[in-house]
N, CA, C and O atoms as a printed pandas DataFrame, in Angstrom:
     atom_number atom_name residue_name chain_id  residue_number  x_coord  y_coord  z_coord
0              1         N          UNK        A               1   80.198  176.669   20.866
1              2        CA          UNK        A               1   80.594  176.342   19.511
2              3         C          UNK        A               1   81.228  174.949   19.439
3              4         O          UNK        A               1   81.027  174.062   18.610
4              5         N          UNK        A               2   81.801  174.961   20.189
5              6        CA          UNK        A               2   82.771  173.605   20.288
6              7         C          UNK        A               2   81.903  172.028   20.869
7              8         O          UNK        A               2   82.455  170.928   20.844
8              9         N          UNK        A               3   80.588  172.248   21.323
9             10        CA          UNK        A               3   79.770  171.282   21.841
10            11         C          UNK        A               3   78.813  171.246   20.439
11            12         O          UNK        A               3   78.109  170.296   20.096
12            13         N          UNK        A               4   78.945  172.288   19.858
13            14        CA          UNK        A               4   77.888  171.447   18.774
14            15         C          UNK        A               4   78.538  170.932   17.441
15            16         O          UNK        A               4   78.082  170.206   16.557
16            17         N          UNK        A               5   80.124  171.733   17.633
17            18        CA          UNK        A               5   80.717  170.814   16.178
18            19         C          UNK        A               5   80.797  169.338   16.795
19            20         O          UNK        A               5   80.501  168.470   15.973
20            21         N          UNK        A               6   81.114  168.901   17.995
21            22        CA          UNK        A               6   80.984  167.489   18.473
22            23         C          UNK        A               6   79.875  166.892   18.213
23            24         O          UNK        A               6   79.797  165.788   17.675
24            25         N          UNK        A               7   78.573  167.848   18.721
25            26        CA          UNK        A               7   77.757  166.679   18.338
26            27         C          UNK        A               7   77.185  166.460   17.000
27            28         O          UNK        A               7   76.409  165.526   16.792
28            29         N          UNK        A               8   77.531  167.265   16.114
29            30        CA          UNK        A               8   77.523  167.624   14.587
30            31         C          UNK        A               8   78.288  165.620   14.134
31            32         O          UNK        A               8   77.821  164.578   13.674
32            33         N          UNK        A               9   79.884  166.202   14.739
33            34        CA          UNK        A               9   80.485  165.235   15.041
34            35         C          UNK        A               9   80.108  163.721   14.892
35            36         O          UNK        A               9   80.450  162.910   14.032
36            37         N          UNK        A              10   79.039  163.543   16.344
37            38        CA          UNK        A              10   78.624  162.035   16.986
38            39         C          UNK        A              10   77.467  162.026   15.211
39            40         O          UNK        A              10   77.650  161.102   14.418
40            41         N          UNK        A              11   76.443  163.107   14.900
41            42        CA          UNK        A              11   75.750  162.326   13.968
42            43         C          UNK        A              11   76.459  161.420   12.700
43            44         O          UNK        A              11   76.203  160.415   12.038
44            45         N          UNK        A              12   77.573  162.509   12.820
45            46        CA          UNK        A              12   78.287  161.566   10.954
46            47         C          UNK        A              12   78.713  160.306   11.826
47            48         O          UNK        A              12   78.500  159.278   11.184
48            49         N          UNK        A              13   79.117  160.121   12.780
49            50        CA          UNK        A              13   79.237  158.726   13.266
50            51         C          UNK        A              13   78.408  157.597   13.454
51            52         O          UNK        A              13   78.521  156.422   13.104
52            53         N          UNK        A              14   77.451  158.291   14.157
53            54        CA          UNK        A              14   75.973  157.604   13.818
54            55         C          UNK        A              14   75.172  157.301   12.836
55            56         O          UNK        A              14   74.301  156.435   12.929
56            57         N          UNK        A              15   75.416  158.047   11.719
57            58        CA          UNK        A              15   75.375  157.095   10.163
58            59         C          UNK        A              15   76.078  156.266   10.033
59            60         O          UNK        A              15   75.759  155.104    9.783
60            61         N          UNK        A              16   77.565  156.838   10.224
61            62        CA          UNK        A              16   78.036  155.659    9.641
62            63         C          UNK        A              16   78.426  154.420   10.468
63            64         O          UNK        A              16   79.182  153.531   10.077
64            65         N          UNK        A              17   77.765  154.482   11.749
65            66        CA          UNK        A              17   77.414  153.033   12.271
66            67         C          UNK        A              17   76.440  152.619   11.532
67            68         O          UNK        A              17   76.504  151.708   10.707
68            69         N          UNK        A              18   75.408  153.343   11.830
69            70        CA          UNK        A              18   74.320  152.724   10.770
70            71         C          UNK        A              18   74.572  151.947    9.335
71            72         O          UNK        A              18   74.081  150.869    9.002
72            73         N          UNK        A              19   75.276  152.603    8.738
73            74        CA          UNK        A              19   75.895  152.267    7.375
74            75         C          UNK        A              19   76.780  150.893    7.756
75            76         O          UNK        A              19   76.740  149.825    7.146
76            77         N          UNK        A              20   77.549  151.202    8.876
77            78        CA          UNK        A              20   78.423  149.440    8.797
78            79         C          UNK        A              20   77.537  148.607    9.098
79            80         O          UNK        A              20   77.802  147.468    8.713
80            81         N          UNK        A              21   76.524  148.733    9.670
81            82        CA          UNK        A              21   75.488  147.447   10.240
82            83         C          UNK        A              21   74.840  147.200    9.124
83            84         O          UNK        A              21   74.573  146.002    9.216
84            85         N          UNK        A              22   74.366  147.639    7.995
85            86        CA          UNK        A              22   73.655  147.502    6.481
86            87         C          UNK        A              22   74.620  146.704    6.191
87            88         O          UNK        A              22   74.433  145.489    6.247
88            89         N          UNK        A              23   75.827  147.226    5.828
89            90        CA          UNK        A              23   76.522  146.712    4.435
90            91         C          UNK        A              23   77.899  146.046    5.097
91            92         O          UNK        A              23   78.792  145.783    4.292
92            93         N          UNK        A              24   78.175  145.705    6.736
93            94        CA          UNK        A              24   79.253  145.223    7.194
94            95         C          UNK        A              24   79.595  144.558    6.580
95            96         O          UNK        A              24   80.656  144.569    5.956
96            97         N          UNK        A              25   78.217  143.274    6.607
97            98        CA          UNK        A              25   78.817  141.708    5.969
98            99         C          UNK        A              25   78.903  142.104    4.677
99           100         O          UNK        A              25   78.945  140.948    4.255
100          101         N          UNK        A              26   78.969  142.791    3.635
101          102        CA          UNK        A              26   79.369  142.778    2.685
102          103         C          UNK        A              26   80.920  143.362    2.267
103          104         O          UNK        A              26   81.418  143.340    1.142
104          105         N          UNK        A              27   81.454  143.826    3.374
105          106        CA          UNK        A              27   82.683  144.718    3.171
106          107         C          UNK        A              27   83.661  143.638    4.325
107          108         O          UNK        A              27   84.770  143.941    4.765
108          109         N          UNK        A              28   82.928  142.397    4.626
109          110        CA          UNK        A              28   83.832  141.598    4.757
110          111         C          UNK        A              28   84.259  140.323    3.812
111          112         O          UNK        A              28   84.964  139.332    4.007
112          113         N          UNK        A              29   83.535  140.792    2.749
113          114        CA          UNK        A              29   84.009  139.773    1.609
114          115         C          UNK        A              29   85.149  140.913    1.018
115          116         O          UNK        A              29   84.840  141.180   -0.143
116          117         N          UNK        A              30   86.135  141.523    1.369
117          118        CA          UNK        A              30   86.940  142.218    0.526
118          119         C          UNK        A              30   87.803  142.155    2.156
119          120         O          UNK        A              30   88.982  142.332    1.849
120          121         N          UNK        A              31   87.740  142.016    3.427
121          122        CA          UNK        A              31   88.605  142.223    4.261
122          123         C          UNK        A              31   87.482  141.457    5.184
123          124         O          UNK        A              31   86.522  141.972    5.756
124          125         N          UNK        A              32   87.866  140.123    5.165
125          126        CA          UNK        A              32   87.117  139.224    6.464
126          127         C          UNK        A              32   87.404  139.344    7.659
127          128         O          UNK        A              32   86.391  139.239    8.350
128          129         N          UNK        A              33   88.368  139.527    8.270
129          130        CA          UNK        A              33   88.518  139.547    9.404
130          131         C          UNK        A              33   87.396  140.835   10.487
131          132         O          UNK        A              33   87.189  140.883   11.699
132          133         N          UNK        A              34   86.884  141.743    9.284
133          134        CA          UNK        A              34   85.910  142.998    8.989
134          135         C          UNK        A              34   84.619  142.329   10.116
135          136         O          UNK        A              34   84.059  143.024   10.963
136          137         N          UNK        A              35   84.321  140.780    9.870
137          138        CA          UNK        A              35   83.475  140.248   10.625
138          139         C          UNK        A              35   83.186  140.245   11.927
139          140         O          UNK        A              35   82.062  140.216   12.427
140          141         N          UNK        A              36   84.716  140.292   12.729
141          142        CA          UNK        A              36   84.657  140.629   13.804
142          143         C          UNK        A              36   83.857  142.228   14.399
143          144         O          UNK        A              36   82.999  142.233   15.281
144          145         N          UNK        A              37   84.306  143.334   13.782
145          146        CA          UNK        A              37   83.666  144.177   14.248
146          147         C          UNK        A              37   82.194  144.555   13.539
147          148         O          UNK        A              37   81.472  145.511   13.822
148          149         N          UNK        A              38   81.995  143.634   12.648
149          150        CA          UNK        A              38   80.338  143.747   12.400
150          151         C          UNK        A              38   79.014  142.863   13.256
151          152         O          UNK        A              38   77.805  143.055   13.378
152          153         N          UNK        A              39   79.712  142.116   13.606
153          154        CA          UNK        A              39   78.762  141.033   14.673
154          155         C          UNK        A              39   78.937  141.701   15.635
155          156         O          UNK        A              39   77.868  141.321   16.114
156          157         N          UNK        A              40   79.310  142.367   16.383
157          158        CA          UNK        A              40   78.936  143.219   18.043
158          159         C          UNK        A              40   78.206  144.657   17.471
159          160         O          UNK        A              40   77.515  145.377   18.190
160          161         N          UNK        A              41   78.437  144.868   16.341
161          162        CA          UNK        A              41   77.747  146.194   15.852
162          163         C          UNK        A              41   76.035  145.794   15.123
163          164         O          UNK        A              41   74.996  146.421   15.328
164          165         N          UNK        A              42   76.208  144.682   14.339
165          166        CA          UNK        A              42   74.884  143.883   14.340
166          167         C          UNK        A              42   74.138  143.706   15.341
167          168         O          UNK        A              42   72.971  144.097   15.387
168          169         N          UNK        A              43   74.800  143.022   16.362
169          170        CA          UNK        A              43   73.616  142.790   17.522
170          171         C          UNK        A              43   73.589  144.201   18.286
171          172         O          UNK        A              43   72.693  144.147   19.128
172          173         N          UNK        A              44   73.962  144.914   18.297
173          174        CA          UNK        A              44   73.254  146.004   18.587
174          175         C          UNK        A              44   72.543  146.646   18.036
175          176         O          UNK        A              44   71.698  147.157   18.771
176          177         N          UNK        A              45   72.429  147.020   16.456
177          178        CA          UNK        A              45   71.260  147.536   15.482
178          179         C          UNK        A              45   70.560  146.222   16.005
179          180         O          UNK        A              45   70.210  146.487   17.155
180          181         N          UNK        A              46   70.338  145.442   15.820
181          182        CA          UNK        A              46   69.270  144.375   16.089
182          183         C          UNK        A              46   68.395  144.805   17.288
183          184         O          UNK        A              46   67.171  144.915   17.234
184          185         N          UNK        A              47   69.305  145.080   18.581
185          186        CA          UNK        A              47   68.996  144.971   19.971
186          187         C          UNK        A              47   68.228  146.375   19.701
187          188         O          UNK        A              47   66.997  146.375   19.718
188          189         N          UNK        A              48   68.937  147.550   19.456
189          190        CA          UNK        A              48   67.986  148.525   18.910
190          191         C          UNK        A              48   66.756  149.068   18.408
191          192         O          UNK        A              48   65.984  149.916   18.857
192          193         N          UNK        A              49   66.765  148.337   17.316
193          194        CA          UNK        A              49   65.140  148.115   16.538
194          195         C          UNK        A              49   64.195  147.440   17.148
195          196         O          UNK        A              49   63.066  147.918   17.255
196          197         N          UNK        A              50   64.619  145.854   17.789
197          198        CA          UNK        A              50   63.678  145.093   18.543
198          199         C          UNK        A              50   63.470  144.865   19.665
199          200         O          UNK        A              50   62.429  144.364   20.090
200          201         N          UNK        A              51   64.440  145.200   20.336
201          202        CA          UNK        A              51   63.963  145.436   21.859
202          203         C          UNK        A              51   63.996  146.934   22.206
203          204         O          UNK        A              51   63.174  147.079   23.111
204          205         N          UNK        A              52   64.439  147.855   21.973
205          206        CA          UNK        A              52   64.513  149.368   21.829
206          207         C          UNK        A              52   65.779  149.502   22.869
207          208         O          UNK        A              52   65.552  150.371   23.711
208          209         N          UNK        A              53   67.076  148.852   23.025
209          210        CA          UNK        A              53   68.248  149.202   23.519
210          211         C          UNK        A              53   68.411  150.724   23.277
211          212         O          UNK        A              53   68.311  151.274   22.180
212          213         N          UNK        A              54   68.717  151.413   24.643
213          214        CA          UNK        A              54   68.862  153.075   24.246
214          215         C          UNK        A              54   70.753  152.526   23.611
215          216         O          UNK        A              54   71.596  151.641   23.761
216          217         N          UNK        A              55   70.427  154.153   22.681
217          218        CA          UNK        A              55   71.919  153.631   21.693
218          219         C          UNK        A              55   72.209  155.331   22.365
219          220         O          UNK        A              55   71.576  156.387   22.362
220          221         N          UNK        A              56   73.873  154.736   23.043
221          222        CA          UNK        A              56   74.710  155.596   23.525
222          223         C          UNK        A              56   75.065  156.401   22.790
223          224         O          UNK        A              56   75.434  157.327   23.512
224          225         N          UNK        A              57   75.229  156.722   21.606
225          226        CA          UNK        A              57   75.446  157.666   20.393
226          227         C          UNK        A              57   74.418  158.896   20.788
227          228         O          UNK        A              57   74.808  159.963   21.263
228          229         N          UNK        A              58   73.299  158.631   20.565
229          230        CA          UNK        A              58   72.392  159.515   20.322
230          231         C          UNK        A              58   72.107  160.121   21.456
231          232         O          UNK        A              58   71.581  161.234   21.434
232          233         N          UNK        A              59   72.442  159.415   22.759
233          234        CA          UNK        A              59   72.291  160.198   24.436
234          235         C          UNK        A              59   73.639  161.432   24.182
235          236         O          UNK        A              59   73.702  162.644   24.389
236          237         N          UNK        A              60   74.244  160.797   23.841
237          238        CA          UNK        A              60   76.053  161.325   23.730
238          239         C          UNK        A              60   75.500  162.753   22.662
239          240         O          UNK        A              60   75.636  163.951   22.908
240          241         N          UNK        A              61   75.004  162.249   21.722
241          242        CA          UNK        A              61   74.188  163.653   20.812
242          243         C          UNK        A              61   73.763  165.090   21.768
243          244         O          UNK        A              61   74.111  166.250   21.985
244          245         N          UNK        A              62   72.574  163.871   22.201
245          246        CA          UNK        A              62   71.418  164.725   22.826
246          247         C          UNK        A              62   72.938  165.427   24.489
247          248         O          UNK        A              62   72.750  166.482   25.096
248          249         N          UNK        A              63   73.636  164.899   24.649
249          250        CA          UNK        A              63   74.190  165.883   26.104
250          251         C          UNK        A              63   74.706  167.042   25.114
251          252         O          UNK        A              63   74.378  168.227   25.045
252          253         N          UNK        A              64   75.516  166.375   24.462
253          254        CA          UNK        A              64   76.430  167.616   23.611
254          255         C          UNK        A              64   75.711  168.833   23.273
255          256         O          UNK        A              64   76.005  169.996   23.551
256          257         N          UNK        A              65   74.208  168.134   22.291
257          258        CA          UNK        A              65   73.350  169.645   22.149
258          259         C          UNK        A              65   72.961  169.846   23.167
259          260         O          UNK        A              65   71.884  169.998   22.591
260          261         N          UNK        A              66   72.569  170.136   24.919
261          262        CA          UNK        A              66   72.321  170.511   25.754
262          263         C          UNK        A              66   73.426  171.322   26.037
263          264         O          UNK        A              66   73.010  172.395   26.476
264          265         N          UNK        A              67   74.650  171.291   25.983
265          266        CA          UNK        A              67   75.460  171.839   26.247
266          267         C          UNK        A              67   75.932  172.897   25.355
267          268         O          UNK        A              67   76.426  173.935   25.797
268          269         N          UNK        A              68   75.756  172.596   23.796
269          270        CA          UNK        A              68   75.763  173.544   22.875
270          271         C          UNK        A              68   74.606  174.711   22.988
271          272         O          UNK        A              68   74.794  175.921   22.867
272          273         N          UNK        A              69   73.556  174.143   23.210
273          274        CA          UNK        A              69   71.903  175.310   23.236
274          275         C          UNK        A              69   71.067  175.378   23.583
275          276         O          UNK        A              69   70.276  176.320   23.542
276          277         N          UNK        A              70   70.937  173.804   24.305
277          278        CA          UNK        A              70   69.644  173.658   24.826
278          279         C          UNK        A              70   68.673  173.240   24.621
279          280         O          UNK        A              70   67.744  172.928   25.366
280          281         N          UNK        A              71   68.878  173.172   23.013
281          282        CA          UNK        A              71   67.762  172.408   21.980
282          283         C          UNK        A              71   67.980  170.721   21.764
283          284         O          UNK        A              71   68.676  170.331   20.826
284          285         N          UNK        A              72   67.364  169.800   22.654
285          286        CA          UNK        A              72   67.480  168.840   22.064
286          287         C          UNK        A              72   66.052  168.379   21.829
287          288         O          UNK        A              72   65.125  168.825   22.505
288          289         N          UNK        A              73   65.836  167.243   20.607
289          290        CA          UNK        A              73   64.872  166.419   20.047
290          291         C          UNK        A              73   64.168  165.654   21.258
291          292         O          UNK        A              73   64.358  165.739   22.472
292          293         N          UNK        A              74   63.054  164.670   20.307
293          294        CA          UNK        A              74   62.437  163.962   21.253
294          295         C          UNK        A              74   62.854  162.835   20.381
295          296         O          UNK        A              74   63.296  162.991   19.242
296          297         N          UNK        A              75   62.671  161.559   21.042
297          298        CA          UNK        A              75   62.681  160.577   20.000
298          299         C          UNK        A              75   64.121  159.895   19.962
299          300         O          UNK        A              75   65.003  160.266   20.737
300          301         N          UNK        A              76   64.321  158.878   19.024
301          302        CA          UNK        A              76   65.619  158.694   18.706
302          303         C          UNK        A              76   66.256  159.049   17.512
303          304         O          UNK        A              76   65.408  159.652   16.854
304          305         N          UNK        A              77   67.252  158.993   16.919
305          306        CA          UNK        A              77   68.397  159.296   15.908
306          307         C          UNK        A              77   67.633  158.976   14.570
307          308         O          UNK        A              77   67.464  159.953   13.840
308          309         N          UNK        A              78   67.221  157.964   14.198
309          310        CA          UNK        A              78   66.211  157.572   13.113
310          311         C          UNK        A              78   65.289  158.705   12.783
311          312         O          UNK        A              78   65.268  159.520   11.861
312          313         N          UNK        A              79   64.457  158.476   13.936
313          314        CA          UNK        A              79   63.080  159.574   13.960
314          315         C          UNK        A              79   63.693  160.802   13.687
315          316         O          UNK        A              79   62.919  161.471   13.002
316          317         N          UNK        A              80   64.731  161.394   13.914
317          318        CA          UNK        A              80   65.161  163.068   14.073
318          319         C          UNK        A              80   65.516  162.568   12.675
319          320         O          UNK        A              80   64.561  162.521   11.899
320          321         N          UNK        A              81   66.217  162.342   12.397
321          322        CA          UNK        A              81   67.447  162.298   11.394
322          323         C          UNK        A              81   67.307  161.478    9.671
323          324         O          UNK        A              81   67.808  161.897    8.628
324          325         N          UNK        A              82   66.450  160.206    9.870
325          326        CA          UNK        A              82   66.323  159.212    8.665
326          327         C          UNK        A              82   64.773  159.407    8.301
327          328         O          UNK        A              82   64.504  159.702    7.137
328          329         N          UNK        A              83   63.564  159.231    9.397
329          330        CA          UNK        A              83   62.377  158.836    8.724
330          331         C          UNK        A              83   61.975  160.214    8.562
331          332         O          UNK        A              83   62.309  161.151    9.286
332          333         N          UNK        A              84   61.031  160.261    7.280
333          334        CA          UNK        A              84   60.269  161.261    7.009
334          335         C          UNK        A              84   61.694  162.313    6.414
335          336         O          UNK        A              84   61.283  163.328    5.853
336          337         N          UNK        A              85   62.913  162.220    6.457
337          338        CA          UNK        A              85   63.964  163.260    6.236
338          339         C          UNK        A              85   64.450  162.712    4.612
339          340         O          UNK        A              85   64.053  163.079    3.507
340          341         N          UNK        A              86   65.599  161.556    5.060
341          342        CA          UNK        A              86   65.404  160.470    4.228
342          343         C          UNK        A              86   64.448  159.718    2.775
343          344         O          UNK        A              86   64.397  159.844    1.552
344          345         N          UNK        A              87   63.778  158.882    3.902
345          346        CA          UNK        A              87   62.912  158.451    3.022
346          347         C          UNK        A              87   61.608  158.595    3.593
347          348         O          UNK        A              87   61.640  158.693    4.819
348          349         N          UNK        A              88   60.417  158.639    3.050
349          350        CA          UNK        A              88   59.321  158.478    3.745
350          351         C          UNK        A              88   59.041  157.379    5.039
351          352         O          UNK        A              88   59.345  156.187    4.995
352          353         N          UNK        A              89   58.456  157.998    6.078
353          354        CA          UNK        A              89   58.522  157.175    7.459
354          355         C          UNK        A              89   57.228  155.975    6.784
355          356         O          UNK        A              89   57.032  155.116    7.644
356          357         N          UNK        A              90   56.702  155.829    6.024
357          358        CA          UNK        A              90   55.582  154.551    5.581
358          359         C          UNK        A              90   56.752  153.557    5.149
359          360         O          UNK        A              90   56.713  152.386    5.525
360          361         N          UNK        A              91   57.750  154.016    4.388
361          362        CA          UNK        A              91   59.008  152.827    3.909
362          363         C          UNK        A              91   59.812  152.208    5.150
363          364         O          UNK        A              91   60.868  151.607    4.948
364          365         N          UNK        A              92   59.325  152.357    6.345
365          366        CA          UNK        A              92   60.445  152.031    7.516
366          367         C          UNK        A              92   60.524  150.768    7.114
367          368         O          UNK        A              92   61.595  150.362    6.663
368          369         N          UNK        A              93   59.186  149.748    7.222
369          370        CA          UNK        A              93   59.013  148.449    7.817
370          371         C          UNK        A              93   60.018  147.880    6.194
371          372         O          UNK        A              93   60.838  146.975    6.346
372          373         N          UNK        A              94   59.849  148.425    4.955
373          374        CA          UNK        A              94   60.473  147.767    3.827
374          375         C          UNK        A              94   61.740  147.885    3.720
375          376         O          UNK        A              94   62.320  147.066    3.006
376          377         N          UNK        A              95   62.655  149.130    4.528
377          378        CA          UNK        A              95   63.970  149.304    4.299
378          379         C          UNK        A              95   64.654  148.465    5.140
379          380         O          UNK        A              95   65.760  147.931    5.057
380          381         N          UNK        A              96   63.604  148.447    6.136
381          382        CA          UNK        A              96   64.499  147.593    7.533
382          383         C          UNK        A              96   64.616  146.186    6.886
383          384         O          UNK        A              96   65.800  145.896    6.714
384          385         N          UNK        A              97   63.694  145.161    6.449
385          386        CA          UNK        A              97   63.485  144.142    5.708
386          387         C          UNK        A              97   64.693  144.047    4.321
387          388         O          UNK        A              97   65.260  142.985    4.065
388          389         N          UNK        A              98   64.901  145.111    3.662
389          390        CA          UNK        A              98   65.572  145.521    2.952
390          391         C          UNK        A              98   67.263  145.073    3.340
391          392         O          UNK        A              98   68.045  144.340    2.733
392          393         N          UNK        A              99   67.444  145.988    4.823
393          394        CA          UNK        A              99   68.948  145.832    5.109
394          395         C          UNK        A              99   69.390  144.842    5.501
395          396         O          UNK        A              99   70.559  144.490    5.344
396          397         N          UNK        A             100   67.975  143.835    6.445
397          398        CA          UNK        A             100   68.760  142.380    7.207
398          399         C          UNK        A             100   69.018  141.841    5.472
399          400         O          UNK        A             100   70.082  141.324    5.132
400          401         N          UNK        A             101   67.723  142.094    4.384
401          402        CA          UNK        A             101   68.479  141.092    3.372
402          403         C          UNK        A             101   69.613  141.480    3.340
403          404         O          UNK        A             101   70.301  140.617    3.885
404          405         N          UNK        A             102   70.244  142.337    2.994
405          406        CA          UNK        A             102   71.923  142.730    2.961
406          407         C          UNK        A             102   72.742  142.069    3.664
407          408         O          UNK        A             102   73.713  141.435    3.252
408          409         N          UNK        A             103   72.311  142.217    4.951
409          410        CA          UNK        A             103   72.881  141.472    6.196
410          411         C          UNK        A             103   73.139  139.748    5.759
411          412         O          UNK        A             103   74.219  139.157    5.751
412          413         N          UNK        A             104   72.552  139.511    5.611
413          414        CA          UNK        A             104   71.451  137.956    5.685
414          415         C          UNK        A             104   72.326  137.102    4.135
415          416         O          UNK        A             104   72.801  135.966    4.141
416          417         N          UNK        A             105   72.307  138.190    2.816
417          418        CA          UNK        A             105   73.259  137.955    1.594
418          419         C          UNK        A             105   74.427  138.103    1.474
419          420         O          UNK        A             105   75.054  137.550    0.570
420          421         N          UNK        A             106   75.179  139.169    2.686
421          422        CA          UNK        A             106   76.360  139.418    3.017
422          423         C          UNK        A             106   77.149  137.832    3.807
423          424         O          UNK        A             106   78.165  137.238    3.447
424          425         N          UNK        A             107   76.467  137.610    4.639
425          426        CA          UNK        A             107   77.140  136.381    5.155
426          427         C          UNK        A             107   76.675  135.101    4.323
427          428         O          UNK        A             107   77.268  134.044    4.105
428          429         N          UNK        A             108   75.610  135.481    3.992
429          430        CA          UNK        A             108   75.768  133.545    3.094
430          431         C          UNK        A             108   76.790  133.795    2.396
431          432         O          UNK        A             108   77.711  133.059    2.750
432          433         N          UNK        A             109   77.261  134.927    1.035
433          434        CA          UNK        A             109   78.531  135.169    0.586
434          435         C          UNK        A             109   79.676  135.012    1.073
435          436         O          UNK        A             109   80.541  134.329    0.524
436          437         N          UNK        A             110   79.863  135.758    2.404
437          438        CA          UNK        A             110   80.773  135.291    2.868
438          439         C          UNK        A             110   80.789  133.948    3.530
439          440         O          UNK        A             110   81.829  133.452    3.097
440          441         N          UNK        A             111   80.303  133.185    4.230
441          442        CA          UNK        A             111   80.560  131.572    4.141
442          443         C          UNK        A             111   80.632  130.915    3.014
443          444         O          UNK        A             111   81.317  129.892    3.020
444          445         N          UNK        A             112   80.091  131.240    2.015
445          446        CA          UNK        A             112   80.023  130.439    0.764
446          447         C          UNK        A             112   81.914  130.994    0.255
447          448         O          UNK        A             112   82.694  130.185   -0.248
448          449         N          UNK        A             113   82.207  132.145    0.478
449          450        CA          UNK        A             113   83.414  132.140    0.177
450          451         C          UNK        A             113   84.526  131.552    0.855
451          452         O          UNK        A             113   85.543  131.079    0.349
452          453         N          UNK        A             114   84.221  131.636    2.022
453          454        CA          UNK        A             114   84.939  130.959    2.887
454          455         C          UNK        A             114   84.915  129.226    2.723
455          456         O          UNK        A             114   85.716  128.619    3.434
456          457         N          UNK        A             115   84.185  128.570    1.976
457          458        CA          UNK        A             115   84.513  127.478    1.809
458          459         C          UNK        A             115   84.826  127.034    0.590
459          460         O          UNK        A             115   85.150  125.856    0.445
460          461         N          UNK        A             116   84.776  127.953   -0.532
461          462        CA          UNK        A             116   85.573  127.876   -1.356
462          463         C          UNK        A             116   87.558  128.245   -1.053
463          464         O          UNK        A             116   88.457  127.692   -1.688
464          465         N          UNK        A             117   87.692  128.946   -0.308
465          466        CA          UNK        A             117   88.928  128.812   -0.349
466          467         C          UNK        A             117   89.508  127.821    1.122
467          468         O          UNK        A             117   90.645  127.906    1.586
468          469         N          UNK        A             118   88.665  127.130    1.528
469          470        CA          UNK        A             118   89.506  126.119    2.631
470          471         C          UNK        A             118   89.227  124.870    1.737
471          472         O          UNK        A             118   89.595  123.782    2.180
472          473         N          UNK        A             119   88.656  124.919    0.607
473          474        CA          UNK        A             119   88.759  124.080   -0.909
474          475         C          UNK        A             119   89.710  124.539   -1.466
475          476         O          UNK        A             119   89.663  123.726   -2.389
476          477         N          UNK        A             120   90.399  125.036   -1.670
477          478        CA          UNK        A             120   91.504  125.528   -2.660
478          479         C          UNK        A             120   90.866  126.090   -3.663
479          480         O          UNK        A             120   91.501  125.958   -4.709
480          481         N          UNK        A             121   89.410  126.932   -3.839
481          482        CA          UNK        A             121   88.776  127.078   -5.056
482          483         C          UNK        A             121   89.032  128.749   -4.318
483          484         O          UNK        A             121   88.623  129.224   -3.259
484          485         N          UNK        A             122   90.126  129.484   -5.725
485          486        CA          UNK        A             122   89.869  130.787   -5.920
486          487         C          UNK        A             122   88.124  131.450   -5.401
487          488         O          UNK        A             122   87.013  131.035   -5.733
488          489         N          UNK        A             123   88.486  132.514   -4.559
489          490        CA          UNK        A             123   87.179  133.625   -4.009
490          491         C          UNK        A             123   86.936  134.350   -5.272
491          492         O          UNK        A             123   86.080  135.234   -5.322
């Protein structure tokens, strides 16, 4: 019982890594210093998707349910959990495109804010 509320556990975590790597740079225009822990969490969704870095979360999943039942998936955390569940697995290639824009609009914002106020111009 206690190995699968954990790994119950690791998934809400594993969204919501997922979720800070989407929308980090945007939740560091309200608390910048936020930047720091979104750039080591970025390059790992990055390292993830494009080189296929195994993501310690989802091993950490997959022991816990071995230990809870025995039942674990094939695949990674996405595949079990987001495509085809989510949204349709044909939308991968547009959501992914989707989040670096986030990524990508999050920091021009934030530099663009950041040099408004080492201007003295209100954020």
């Amino acid at each position: 019982m206690a190995y699968r509320v954990l790994a119950d556990v690791v998934v809400l975590v594993h969204f919501a890594f997922i979720l800070f790597v989407a929308v980090g740079a945007l939740l560091a225009w309200r608390w910048p210093r936020m930047v720091w822990a979104h750039l080591p969490a970025l390059a790992w969704g990055v390292g993830t998707v494009t080189i296929g870095f195994p993501c310690p979360l989802t091993s950490l999943e997959k022991a816990l349910d071995r230990r809870a039942d025995g039942d674990v998936y094939d695949g990674g955390f996405i595949d079990q959990y987001v495509e085809d569940v989510v949204y349709p697995g044909e939308y991968s290639s547009i959501l992914r495109t989707l989040a670096a824009a986030v990524v990508v609009i999050g920091y021009i914002g934030l530099r663009r804010r950041r040099a408004q106020s080492t201007q003295g111009v209100p954020a």
